[in-house]
N, C-alpha and C positions, 0 to 999 in steps of 0.2 A: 705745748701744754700750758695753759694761760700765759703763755707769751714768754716763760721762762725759756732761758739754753740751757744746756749740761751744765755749763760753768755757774748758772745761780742755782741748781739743785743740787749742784755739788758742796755748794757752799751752806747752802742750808740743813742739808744732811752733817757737815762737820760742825755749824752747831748745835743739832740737833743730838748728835752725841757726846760732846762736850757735858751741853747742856744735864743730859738725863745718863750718860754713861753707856755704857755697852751693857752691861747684865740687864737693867730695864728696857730697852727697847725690842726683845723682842714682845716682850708685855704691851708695850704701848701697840706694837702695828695689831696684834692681836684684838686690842679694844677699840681700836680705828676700824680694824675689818668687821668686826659686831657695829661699830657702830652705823657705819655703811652699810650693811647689809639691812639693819634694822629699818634704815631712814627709808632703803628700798621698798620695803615690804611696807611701810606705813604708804610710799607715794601710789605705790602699786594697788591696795586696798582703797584709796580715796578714789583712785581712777575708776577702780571697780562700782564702786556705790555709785559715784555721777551716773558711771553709762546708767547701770539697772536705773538710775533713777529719771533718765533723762528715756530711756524705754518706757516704762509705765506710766508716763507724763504723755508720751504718743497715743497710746493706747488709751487713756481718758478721754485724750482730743478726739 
C-alpha cells in the first residue's frame, strides 16, 4: 500500500495517536470514511455525466 510496510504504518498510527489521543480518533476515521465515500460519489457522478455526455455527442454525429 503506496510502498509502506507494517513497520511505517505502525509508526504512523503511534503518532497519529499521540498526536490526537485515543478518545478522538474514533471521530477522526469516521470523518475520513465520509470523507471517502463522498470523494467517491463526486468521482462516480463525473463519470456518469462524461458517458451521457459523450452518448448524446454520438448521436448528434
Amino acid at each position: 500500500m503506496f510502498g509502506l510496510g507494517y513497520q511505517e504504518l505502525l509508526i504512523i498510527l503511534v503518532i497519529v495517536l499521540i498526536l490526537f489521543g485515543a478518545n478522538r480518533l474514533p471521530e477522526l476515521a469516521r470523518s475520513l470514511g465520509s470523507s471517502v465515500k463522498e470523494f467517491k460519489k463526486g468521482v462516480n457522478e463525473a463519470k456518469t455525466e462524461e458517458t451521457s455526455t459523450k452518448k448524446e455527442e454520438e448521436k448528434k454525429a
